[in-house]
C-alpha positions as CSV (number, residue, x, y, z in Angstrom):
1,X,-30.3,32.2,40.5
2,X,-27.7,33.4,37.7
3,X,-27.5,37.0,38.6
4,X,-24.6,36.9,40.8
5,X,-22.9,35.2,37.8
6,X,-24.1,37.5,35.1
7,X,-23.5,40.4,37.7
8,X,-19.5,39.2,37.8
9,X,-19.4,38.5,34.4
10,X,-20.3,42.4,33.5
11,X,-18.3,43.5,35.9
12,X,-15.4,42.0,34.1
13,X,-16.3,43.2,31.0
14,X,-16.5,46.9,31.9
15,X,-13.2,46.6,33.2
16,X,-11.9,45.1,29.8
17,X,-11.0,41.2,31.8
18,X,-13.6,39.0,30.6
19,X,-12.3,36.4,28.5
20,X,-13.8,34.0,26.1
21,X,-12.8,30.7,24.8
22,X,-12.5,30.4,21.4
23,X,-12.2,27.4,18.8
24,X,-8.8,26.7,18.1
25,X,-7.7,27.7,14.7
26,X,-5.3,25.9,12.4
27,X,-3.4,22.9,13.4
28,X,-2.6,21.3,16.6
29,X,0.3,19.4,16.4
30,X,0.0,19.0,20.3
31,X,-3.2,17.0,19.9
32,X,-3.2,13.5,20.2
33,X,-4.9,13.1,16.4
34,X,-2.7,16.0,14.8
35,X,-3.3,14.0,12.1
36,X,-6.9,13.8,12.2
37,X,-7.2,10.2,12.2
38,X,-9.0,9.5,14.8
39,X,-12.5,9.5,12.8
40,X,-10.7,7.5,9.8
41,X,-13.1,5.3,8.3
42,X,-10.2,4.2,6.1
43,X,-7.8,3.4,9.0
44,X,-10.6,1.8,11.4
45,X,-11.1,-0.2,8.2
46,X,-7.4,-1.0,8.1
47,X,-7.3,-1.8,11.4
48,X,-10.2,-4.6,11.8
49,X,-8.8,-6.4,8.2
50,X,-5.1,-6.6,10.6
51,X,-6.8,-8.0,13.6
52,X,-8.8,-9.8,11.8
53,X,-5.6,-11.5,10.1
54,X,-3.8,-12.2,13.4
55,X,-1.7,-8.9,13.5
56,X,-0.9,-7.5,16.7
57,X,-2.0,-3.5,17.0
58,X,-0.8,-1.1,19.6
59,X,1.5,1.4,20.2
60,X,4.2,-0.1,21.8
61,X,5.9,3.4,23.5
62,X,9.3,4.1,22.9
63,X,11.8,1.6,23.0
64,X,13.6,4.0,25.7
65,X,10.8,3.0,27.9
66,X,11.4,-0.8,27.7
67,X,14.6,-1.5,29.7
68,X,13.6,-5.0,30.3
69,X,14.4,-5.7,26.4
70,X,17.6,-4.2,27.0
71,X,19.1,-6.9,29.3
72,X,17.8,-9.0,26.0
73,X,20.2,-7.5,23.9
74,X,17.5,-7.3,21.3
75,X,14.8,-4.3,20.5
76,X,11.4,-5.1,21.3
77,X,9.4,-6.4,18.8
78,X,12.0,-6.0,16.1
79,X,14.9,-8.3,17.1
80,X,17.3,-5.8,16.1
81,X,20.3,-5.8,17.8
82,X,20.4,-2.7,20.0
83,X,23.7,-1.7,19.1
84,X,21.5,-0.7,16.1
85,X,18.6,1.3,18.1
86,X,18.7,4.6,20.1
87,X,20.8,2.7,22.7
């Protein structure tokens, strides 16, 4: 049932085109959790005390993204006049 697969994947090989995937080494600041935080007990911890407490948790995006607080005159969230933000 595999043979035509193992049969290809030799074939590669003697010609020098098989490829393997290999773990990534180093750091990927492309990743979502380039700062490994994802598994933070200390941050999940962090997290559930704020919630807990009434704080509101999210990213909110960039504030380049929220042209509806623009025709506010304020930045989201903030209530800083955008005159002081990115706009």
């Amino acid at each position: 049932m595999l043979k035509p697969y193992e049969d290809a994947l030799r074939r590669l090989e003697e010609r020098g085109r098989l490829r393997r995937l290999a773990l990534p080494a180093g750091h990927d600041f492309t990743s979502n959790d380039y700062l490994a935080l994802a598994n933070s007990q200390e941050l999940k911890d962090a997290v559930r005390s704020a919630l807990d407490g009434g704080v509101a948790i999210g990213a909110g995006g960039s504030r380049l993204l929220r042209g509806e607080e623009r025709r506010r005159g304020r930045g989201p969230a903030t209530g800083v006049p955008l005159a002081a933000t990115a706009w």
